[in-house]
MARZA-638384 format. One record per residue (C-alpha): residue in three letters; x, y, z. Coordinates in steps of 0.5 Angstrom, whole numbers, plus 500, padded with zeros to 3 digits. Layout:
<pts>
gugu,u,v,w
ala,X,Y,Z
...
</pts>
This chain:
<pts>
gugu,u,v,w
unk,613,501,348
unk,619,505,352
unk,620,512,349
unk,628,514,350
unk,630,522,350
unk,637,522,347
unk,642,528,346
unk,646,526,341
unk,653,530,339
unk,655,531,345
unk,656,529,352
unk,652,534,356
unk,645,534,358
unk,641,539,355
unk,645,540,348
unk,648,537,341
unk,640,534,337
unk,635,531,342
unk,632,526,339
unk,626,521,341
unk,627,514,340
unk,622,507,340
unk,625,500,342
unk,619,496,339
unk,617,488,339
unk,613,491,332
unk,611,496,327
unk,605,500,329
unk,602,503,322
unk,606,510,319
unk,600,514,322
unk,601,513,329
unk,609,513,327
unk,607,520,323
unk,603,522,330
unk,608,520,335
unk,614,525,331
unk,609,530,330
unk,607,530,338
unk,615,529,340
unk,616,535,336
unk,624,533,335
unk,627,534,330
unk,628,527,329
unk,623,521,332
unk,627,514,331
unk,623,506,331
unk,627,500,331
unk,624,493,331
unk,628,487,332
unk,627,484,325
unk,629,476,323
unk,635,480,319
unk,638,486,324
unk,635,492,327
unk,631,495,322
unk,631,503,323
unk,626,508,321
unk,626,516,322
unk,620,521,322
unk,620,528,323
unk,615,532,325
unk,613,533,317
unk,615,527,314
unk,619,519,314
unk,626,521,312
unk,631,516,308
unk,638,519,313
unk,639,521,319
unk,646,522,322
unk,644,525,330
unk,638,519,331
unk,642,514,329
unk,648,515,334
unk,642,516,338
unk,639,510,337
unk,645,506,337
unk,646,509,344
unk,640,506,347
unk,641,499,342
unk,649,498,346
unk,646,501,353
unk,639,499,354
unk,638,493,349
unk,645,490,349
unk,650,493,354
unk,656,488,352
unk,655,489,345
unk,661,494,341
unk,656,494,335
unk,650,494,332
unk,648,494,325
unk,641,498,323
unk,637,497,316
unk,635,503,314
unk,632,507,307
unk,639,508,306
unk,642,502,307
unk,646,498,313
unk,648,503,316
unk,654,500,322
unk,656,504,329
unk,661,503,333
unk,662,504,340
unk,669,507,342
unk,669,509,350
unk,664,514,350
unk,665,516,342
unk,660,512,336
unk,662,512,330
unk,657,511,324
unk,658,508,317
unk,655,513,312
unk,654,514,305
unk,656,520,301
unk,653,524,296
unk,656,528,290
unk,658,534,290
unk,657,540,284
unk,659,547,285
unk,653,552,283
unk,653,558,281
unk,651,564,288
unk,645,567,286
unk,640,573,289
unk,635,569,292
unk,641,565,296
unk,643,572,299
unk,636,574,300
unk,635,567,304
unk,642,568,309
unk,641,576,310
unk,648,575,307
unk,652,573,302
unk,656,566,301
unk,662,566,296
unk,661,559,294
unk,655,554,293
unk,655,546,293
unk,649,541,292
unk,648,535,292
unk,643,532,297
unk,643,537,300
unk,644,546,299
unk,651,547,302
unk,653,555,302
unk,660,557,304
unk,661,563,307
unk,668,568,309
unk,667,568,316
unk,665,564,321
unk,661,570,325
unk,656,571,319
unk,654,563,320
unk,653,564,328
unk,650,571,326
unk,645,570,321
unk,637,569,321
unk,634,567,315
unk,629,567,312
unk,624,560,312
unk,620,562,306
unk,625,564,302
unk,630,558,304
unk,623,553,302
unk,625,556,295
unk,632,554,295
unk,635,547,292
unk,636,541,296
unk,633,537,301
unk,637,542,307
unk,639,549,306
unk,646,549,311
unk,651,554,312
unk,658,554,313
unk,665,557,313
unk,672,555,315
unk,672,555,324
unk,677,559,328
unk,677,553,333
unk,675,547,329
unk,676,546,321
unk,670,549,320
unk,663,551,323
unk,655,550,320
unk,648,551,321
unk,643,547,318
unk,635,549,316
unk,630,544,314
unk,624,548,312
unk,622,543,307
unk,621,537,313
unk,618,542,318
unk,623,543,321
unk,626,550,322
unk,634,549,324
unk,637,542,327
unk,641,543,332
unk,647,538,329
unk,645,534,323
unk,649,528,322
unk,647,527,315
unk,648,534,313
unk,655,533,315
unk,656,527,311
unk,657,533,305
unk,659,538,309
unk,665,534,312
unk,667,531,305
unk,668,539,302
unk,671,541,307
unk,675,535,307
unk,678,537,300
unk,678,543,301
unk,683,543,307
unk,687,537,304
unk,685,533,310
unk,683,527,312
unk,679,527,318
unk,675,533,319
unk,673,537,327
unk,666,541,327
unk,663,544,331
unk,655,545,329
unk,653,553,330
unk,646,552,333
unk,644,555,340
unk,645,548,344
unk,651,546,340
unk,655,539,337
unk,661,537,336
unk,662,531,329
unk,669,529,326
unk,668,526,320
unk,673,521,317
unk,673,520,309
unk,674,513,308
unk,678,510,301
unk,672,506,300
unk,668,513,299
unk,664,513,305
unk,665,517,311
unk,665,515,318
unk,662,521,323
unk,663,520,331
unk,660,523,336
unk,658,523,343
unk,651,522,346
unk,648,522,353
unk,641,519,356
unk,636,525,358
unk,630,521,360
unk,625,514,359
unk,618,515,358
unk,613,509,358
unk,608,511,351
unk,601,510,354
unk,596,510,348
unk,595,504,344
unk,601,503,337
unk,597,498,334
</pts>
């Protein structure tokens, strides 16, 4: 089994999401996939296996099998059409959330994703003990998104985990309007085991499409906030998807030695 190290949201080495992913020719049990995530200890560990229908597409944090994950799907997606299929422009993934395309534009991949309700929620003390600040707005859907007045509130803050765990939502993610891109974020998924993702394509799946409406624009330019740093644009498409792009680079290929199966 071939285990491929891939940051993604960006095209420099040693920045955007690190993500590992594992071209297969068949599913070990979920124990060893749980184990090898664990071991990894990346935000996300993808598996991909060839099956009679398409690629079918898994990811594992370090605590658990998740249902979406945007940075390990363009990073899987950057093995499939540079590894696996080098003159294919697509590829199609069948995942927990559905057949998720990505397409492949020059050096940028843009991933067909779904979109979640969002309903705003009142600002509450618990929220404000969790940041170390106060947001001025609070969004949830599949996710908590809290909105902040200054983009140096977001890169500024250190929160605290265990107030975060208390928190609603599957992420807990701050954000505020960006001086040099539409807008800025961190995201904090204490409840998957991990403490602060890098660049969460799936977070933005939500926070692109607020602040989409709350600019009036289409297409949105982001930059995640975290200490490596990754850039996203996010396109509301009129079927109510959205379209999230990114670049990524291979950092390295490893030979898993130990028994899958």
């Amino acid at each position: 089994m071939k285990q491929y190290l891939v940051d993604a949201f960006t095209g420099t080495p040693f920045s955007g999401n690190p993500a590992a992913v594992c071209v297969m020719n068949g599913w070990p049990s979920e124990d060893f996939m749980m184990k090898l995530a664990m071991e990894n200890n990346l935000s996300e560990t993808a598996f991909i296996v060839r099956e009679p229908q398409g690629y079918r597409l898994r990811w594992f944090t370090p605590g658990t099998e998740v249902d979406l994950c945007g940075h390990a799907t363009l990073a899987s997606a950057f093995v499939i059409l540079n590894a696996v299929e080098p003159g294919a422009g697509s590829v199609r993934f069948h995942t927990r959330s559905g057949v998720l395309t990505v397409i492949r534009r020059d050096s940028l991949y843009t991933m067909d994703f779904p979109t979640y309700e969002l309903r705003e929620i009142p600002v509450t003390e618990d929220m404000e003990r969790a940041f170390g600040t106060r947001p001025v707005r609070a969004v949830l859907g599949l996710d908590l998104i809290c909105v902040f007045e200054r983009e140096e509130a977001v890169r500024a803050m250190c929160p605290d985990q265990a107030l975060l765990m208390k928190l609603p939502g599957r992420l807990q993610n701050a954000t505020a309007r960006g001086r040099e891109t539409d807008c800025v974020s961190r995201s904090f998924c204490p409840k998957v085991a991990v403490p602060e993702d890098p660049v969460c394509g799936s977070a933005h799946c939500q926070i692109g499409a607020y602040w989409a409406r709350k600019l009036g624009k289409p297409v949105i330019r982001a930059y995640q906030a975290s200490r490596r740093g990754g850039y996203l644009t996010c396109e509301m498409k009129e079927n109510g998807r959205i379209a999230i792009s990114g670049e990524a680079v291979l950092v390295g290929v490893s030979e898993l030695t130990v028994q899958a199966y």
